[in-house]
N, C-alpha and C positions, 0 to 999 in steps of 0.2 A: 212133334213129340219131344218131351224134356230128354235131355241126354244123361243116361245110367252113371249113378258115380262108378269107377275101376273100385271092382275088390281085388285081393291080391291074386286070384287063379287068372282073372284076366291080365294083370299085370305080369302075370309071369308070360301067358301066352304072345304079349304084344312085344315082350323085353327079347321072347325067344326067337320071334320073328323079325327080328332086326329093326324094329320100329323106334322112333322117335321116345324117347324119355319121358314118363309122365308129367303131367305139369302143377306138381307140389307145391309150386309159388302160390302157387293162386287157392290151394284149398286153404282152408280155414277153418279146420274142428277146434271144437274144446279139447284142452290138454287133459290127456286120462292119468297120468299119471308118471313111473317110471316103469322100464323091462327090463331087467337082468340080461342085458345086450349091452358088451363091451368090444373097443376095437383097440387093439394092442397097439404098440410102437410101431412091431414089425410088419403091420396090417393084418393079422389074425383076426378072426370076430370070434367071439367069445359067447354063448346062451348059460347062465347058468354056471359058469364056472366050466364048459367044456366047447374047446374049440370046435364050429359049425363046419362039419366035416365035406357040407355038399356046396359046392362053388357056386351052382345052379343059384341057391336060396341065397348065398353072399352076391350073388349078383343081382339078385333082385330083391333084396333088401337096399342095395346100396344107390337103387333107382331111388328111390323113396324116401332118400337122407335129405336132411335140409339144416341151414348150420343158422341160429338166430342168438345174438351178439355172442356169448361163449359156450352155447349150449347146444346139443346134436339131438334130433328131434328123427324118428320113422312117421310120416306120416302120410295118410290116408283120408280119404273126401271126411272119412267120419269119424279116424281117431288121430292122436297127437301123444306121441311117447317119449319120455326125455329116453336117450342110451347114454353111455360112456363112453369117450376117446380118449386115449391117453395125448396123443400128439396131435395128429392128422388123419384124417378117414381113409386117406387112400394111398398106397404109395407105387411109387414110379421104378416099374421094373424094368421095362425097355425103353432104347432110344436108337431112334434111326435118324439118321444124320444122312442131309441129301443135299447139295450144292454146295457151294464156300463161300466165302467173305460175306460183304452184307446180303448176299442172296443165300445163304442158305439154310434151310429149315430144319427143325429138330422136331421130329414126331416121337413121342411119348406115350407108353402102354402104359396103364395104371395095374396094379394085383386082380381089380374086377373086370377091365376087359374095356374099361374107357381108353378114345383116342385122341391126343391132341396135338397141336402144331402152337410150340411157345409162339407166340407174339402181342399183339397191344391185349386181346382176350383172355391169355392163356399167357399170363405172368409168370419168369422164374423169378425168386428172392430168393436171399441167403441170410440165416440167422447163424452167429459162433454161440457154439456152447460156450456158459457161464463157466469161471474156472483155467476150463482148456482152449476155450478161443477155437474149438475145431466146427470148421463153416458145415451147413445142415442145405443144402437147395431143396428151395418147395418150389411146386409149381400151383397155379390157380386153373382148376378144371372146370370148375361149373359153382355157379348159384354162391357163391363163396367157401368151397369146397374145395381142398388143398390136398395134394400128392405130396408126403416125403420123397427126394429123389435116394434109391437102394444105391448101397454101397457102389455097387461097379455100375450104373448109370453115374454117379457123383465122378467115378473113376475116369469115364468116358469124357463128360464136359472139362474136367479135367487135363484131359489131354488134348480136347482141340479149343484148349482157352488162348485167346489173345489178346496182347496189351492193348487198353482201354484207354481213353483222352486223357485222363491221368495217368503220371509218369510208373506209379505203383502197384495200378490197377489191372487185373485179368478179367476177360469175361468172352461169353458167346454170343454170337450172329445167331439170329432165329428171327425168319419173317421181316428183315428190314429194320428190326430191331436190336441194340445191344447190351443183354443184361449182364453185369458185375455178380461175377461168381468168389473173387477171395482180392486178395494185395499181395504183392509179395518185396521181399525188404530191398 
């Protein structure tokens, strides 16, 4: 028996049952068009010009996100909708820090409720603002889908940053990995 495309009541019911992320790589609808679906700086979503008040539906819209070269896309076995991002789709509210030096891990809560552990899958980068030069950490969560890190997660990596193989350089341990978070003079 062919297997049912997921409409979205089922997708809320498997998202709410802790199941595994639908798998949006693989569908391939014709583009319908665009939805007055905006995701703020500060990770708001936005319908229509008013913020989507129920977390439930932000969370399972943001199963559904898929990022293709600068465009954000909801899509479904059977539809394809451009939205708006202003930065990043998701951003990085918590972090739990568990071990030290090269062993130890940084787990990361996204605003939707994603979890992840930086390492070689789950990239931190840092871009400076144009002007001010002040560093920005994103993290890579999924499918090409990028977390802003929140002001006091930034604060956080901040404060257990250490000097890097360059004399200038500060950065975090996560996973056996060492990412460059800023320089300092």
């Amino acid at each position: 028996m062919p297997e049912l495309p997921l409409g979205l009541a089922s997708l809320q019911r498997e998202t709410a049952a802790g199941r595994k992320l639908p798998p949006v790589e693989k569908w391939n609808p014709a583009h319908c068009g665009e939805i007055d679906i905006r995701i703020a700086r500060d990770g708001t979503w936005f319908h229509q010009g008013t913020p989507v008040g129920r977390r439930e539906l932000v969370r399972l819209f943001s199963t559904i996100l898929r990022k293709e070269a600068d465009a954000y896309y909801l899509v479904t076995p059977a539809e394809k909708m451009r939205i708006q991002v202003e930065n990043v789709p998701f951003l990085a509210v918590l972090l739990e820090v568990s071990g030290s030096g090269r062993e130890q891990e940084l787990a990361f809560t996204t605003n939707v409720g994603d979890e992840v552990i930086a390492g070689a899958e789950h990239r931190i980068r840092v871009e400076n603002a144009p002007g001010t030069g002040e560093p920005a950490p994103y993290l890579h969560v999924r499918s090409g889908l990028e977390a802003r890190a929140s002001r006091s997660v930034f604060y956080q990596l901040a404060d257990i940053a250490v000097p890097g193989e360059r004399d200038d350089e500060l950065g975090v341990w996560s996973s056996g990995m060492f990412f460059p978070i800023g320089t300092f003079p």
